[in-house]
N, C-alpha and C positions, 0 to 999 in steps of 0.2 A: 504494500500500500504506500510504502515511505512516508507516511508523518512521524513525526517527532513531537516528542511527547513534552508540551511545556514545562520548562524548569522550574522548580519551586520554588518560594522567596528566597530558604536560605539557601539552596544550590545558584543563586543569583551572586547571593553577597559574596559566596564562598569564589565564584569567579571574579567578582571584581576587586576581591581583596589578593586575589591570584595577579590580576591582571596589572594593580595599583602597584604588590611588589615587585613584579618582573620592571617595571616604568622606575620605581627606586633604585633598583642595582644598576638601570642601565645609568642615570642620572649622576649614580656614585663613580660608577666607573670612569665617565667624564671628566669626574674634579679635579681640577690642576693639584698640583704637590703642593704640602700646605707652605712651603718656602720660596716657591715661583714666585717670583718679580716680574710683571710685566716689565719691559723693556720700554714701553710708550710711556705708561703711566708712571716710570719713573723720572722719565726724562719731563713730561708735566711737572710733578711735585719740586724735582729740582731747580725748576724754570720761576712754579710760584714761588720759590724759598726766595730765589735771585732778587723778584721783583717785587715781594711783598713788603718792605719798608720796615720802619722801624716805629714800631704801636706799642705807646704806655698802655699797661696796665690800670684801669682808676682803681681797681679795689690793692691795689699794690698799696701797701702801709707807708711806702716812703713815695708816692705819688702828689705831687704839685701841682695845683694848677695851675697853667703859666697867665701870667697877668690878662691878657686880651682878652681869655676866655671867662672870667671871672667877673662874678654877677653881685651886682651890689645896688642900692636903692635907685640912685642916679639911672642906673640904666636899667631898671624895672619901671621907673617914673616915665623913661622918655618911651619906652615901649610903650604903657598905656595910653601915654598923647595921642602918639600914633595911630594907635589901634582904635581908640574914641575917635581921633580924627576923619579917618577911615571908612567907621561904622556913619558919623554924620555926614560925609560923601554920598555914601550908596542908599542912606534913606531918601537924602534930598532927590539923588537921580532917580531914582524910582518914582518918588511922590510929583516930582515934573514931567515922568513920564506918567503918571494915573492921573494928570489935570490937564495934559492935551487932549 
């Protein structure tokens, strides 16, 4: 007659957990040596070593902030001018544009 007799749930799982292993060894098999070095990706890391600069640390304990950077009333004061200034800019253009 040739039909074949539907597999059972767990003669299902029992294959695909057959089927999932054989997919892991072939996966293993693949894996490079755990001490290979890419050759490209080394020559990258040495490249951004070259070009990456030299970046303090802020949580470094003997880290300073150099003067320029350094926040103090005066220039929190002139910030807010600005930014009030600013804010009464883009009302005003708005409210001259909502009375044409």
């Amino acid at each position: 007659d040739g039909k074949v007799a539907p597999l059972s749930k767990a003669e299902q799982r029992r294959l695909r957990r057959e089927a999932r292993a054989r997919e892991w060894e072939e996966l293993m098999a693949r894996k490079p040596d755990e001490h290979f070095e890419d050759p490209h990706d080394m020559a990258m890391i040495v490249n951004a070593q070259k070009k990456m600069g030299d970046y303090k640390l802020k949580t470094d304990p003997d880290y300073v902030v150099p003067e320029d950077q350094r926040i103090n009333a005066d220039k929190k004061r002139r910030e807010l001018v600005l930014l009030r200034y600013e804010e009464y800019r883009l009302r005003r253009e708005f409210n001259d544009r909502a009375q044409v």
